[in-house]
C-alpha atoms as a printed R data frame, in Angstrom:
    type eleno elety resid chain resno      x       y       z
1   ATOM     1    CA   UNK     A     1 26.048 -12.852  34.592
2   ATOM     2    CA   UNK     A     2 23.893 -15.892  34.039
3   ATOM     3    CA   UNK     A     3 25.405 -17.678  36.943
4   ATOM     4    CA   UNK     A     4 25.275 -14.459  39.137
5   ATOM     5    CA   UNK     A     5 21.592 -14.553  38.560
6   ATOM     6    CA   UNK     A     6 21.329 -18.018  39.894
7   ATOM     7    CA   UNK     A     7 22.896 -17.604  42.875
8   ATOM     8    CA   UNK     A     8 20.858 -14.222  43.784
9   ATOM     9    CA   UNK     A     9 18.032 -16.235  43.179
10  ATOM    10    CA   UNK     A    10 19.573 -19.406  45.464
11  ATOM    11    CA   UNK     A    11 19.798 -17.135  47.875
12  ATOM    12    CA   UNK     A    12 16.715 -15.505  47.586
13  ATOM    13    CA   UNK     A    13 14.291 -18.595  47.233
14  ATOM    14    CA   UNK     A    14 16.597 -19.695  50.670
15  ATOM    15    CA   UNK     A    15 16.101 -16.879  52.520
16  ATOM    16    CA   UNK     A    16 12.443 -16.627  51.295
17  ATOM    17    CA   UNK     A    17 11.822 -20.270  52.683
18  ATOM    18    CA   UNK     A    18 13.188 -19.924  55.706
19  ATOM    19    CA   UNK     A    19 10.808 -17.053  57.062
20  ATOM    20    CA   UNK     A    20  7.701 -18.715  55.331
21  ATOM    21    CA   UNK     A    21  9.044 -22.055  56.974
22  ATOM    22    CA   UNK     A    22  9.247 -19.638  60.393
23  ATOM    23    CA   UNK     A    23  5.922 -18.199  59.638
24  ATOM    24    CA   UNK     A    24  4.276 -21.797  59.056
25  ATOM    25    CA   UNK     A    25  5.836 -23.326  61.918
26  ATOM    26    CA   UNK     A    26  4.353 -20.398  64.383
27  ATOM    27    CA   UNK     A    27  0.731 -21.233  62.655
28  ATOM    28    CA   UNK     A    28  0.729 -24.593  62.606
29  ATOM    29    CA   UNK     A    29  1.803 -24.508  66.836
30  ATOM    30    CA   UNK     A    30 -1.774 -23.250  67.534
31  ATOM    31    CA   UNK     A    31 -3.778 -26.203  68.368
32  ATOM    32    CA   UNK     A    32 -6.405 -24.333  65.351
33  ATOM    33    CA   UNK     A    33 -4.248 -25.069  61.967
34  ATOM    34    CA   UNK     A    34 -2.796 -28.625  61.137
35  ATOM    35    CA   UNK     A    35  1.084 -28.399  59.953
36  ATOM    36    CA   UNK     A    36  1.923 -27.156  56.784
37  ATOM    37    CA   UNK     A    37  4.280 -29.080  54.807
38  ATOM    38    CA   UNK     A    38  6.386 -27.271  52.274
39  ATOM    39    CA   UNK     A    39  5.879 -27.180  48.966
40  ATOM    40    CA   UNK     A    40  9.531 -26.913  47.618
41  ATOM    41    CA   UNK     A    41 12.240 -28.056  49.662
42  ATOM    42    CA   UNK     A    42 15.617 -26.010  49.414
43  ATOM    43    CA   UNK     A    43 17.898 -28.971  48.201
44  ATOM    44    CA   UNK     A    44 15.719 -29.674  45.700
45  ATOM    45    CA   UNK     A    45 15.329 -26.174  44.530
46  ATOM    46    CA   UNK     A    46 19.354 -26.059  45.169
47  ATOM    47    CA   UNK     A    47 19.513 -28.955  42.646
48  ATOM    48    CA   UNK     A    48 17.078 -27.322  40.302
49  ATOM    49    CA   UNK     A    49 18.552 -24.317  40.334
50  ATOM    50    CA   UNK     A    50 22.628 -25.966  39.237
51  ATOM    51    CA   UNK     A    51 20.888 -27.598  36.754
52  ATOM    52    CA   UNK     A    52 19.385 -24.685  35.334
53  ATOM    53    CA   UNK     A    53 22.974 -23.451  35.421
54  ATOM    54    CA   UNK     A    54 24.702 -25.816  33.058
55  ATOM    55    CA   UNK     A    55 21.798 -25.718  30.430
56  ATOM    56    CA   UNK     A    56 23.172 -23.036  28.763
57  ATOM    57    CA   UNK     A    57 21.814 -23.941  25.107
58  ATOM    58    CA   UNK     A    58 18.652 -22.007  25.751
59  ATOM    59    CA   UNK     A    59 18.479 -19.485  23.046
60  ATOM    60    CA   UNK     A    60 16.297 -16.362  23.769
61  ATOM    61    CA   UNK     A    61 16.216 -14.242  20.934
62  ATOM    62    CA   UNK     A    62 16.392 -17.026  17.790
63  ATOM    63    CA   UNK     A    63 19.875 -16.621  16.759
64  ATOM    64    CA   UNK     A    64 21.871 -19.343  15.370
65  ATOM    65    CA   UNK     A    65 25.281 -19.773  15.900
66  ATOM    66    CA   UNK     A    66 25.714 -22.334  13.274
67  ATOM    67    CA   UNK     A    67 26.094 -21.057  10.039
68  ATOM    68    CA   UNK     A    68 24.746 -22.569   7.120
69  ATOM    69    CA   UNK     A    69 26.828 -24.290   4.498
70  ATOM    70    CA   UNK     A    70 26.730 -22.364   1.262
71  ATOM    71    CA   UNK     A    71 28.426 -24.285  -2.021
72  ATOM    72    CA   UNK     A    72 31.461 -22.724  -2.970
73  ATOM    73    CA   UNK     A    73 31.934 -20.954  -6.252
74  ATOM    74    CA   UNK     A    74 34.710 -20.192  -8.442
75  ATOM    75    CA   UNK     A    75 36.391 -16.664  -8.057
76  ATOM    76    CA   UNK     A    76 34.839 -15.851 -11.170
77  ATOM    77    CA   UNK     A    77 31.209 -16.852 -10.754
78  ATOM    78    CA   UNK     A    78 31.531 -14.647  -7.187
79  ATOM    79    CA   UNK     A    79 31.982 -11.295  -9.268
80  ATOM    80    CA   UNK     A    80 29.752 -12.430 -11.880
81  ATOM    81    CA   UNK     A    81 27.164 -13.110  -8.987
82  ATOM    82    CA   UNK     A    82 28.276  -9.760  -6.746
83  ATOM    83    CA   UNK     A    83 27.929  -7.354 -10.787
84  ATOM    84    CA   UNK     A    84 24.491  -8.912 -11.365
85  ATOM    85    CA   UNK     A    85 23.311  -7.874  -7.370
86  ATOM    86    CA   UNK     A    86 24.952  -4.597  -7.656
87  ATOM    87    CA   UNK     A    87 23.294  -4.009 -11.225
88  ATOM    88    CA   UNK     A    88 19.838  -5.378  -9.801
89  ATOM    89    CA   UNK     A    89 20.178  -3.255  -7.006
90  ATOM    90    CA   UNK     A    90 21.250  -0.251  -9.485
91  ATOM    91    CA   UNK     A    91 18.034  -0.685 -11.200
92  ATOM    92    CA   UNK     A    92 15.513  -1.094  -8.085
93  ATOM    93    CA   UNK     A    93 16.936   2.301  -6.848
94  ATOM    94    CA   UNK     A    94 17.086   4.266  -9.814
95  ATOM    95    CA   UNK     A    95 14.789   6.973  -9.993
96  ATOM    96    CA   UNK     A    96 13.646   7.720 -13.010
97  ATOM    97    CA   UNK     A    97 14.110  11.236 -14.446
98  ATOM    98    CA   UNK     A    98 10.968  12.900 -15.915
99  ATOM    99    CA   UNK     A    99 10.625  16.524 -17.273
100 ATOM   100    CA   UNK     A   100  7.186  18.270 -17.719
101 ATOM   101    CA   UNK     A   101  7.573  20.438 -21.032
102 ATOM   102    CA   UNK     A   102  4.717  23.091 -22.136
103 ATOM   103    CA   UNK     A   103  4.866  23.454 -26.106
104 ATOM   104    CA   UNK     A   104  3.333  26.387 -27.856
105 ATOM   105    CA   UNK     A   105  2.468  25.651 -31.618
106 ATOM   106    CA   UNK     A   106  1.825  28.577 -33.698
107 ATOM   107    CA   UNK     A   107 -0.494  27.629 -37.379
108 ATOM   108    CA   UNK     A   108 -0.097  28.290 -40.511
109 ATOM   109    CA   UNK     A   109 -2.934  30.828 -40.680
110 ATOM   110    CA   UNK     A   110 -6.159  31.495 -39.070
111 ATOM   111    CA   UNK     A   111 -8.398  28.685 -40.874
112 ATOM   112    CA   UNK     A   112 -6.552  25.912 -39.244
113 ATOM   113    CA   UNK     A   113 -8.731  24.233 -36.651
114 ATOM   114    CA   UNK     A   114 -6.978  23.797 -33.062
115 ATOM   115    CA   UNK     A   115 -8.780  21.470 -31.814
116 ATOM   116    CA   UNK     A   116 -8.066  19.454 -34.308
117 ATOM   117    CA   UNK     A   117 -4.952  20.014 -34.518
118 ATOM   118    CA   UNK     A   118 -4.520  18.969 -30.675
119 ATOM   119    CA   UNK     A   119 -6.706  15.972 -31.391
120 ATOM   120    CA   UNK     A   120 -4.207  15.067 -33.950
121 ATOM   121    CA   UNK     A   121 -0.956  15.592 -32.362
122 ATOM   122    CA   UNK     A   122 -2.200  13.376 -29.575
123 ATOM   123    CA   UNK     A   123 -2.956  10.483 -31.994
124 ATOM   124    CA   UNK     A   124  0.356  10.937 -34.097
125 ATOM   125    CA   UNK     A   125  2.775  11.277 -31.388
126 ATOM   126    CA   UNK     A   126  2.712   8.591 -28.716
127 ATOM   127    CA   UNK     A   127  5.992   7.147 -28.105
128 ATOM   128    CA   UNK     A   128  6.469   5.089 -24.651
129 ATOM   129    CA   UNK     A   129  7.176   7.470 -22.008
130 ATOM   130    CA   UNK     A   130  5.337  10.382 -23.763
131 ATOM   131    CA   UNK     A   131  1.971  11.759 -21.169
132 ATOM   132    CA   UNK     A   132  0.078  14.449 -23.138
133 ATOM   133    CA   UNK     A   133 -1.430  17.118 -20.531
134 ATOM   134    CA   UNK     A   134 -5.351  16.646 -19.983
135 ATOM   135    CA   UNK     A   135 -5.982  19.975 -21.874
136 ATOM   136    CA   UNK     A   136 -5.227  22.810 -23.915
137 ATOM   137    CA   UNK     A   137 -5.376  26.423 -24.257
138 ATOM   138    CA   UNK     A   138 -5.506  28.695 -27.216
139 ATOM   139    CA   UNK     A   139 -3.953  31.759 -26.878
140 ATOM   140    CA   UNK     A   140 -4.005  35.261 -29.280
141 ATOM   141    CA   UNK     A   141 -0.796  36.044 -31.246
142 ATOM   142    CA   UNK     A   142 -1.328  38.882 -33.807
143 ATOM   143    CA   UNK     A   143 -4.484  39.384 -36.420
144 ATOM   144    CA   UNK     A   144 -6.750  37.179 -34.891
145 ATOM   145    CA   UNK     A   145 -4.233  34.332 -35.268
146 ATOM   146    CA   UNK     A   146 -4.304  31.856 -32.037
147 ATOM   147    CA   UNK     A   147 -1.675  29.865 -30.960
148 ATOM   148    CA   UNK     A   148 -2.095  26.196 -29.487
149 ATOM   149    CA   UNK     A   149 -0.263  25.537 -26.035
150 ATOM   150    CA   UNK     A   150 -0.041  22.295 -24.745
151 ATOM   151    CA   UNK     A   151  1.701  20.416 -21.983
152 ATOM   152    CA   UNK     A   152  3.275  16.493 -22.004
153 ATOM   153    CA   UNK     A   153  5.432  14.852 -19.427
154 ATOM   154    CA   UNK     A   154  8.319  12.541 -20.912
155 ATOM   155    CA   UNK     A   155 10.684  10.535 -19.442
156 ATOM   156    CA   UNK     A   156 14.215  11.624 -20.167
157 ATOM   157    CA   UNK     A   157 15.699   8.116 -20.767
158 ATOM   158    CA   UNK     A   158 12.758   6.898 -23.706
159 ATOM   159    CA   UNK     A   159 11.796  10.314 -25.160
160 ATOM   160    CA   UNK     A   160 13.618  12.705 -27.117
161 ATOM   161    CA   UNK     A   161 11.874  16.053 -26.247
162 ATOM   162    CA   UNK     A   162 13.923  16.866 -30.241
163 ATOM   163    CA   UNK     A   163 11.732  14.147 -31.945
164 ATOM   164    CA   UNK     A   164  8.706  15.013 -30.483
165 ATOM   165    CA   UNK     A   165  8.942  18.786 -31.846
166 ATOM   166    CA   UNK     A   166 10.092  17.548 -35.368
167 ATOM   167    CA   UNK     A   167  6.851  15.291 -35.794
168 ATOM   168    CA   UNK     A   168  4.708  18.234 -34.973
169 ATOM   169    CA   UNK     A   169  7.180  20.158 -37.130
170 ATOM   170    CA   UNK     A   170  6.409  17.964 -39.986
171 ATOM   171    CA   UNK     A   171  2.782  18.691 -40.097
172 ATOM   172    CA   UNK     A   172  3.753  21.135 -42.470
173 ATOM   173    CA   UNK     A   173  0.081  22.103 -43.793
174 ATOM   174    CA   UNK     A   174 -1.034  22.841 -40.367
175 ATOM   175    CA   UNK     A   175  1.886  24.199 -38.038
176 ATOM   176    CA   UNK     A   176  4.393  26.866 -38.899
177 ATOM   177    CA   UNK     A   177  6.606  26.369 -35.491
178 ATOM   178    CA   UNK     A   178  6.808  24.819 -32.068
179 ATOM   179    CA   UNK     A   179  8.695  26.471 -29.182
180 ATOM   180    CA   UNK     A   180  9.300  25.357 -26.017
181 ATOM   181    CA   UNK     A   181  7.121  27.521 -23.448
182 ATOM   182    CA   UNK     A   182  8.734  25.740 -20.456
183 ATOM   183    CA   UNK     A   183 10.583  23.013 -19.497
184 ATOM   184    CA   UNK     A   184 10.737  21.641 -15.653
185 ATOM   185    CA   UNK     A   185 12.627  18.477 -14.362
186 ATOM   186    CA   UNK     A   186 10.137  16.618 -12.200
């Protein structure tokens, strides 16, 4: 295709100076205009243009041919290599599972304080991957007995949603159960 270029463009460039050639040459016979010599010549442009034609190492787009040496490894530093990539790559992608849970811890009796309570559940129980919700809400059970509801966000591979009820569980002075109000997979 290169070389069918060329010539379409020999041609045209020869064609082209001809008629300009024609059109100087009926300018410069009025006694008004001095002769006009030509700026390009066609066997020099003939020349320039076969020239053009074997310079094909031009190389548009920036793609090497050559590839580059890499050192050779042993069969068994290749899989090591291709397990740690695959395991890297494993890890990048990997989404991380989370789960937003909403807890509902019922008192001993009325004359435990909630908001302390919440105050101290947050301190107590902060494992990695725990998020206690911003707030809390107290809500009536029976007899003017409230119970606390809060909310956390874990993630499933560090925290044991288990655990985290059997510390509050083992505030024994202060919380008779813990249920699980809801539990979403974010």
């Amino acid at each position: 295709m290169h070389v069918c270029i060329s010539r379409f463009l020999l041609v045209f460039f020869h064609i082209l100076s001809s008629v300009f050639f024609n059109y100087v040459s009926c300018l410069s016979a009025s006694p008004s205009f001095p002769p006009i010599r030509p700026l390009i010549d066609p066997p020099s442009l003939y020349l320039f243009l076969l020239q053009k034609q074997d310079d094909d190492d031009m190389d548009l787009f920036g793609d090497d041919d050559e590839e580059t040496a890499k050192p050779t490894l042993s069969r068994a530093e290749q899989v090591a290599a291709m397990k740690a990539e695959k395991e890297a790559k494993e890890k990048a992608n990997k989404k991380r599972d989370r789960s937003q849970i909403v807890l509902e811890v019922k008192p001993t009796d009325t004359d435990v304080d909630l908001d302390e309570l919440y105050t101290t559940i947050k301190k107590e129980i902060s494992p990695s991957g725990l998020t206690w919700g911003e707030g809390y809400n107290k809500s009536p059970v029976a007899y003017g007995i409230f119970k606390l509801i809060i909310s956390m966000v874990v993630f499933d591979d560090e925290v044991s949603i288990d655990d985290v009820v059997e510390k509050i569980e083992a505030m024994e002075d202060q919380v008779q159960s813990v249920d699980i109000n809801s539990f979403n997979k974010l």
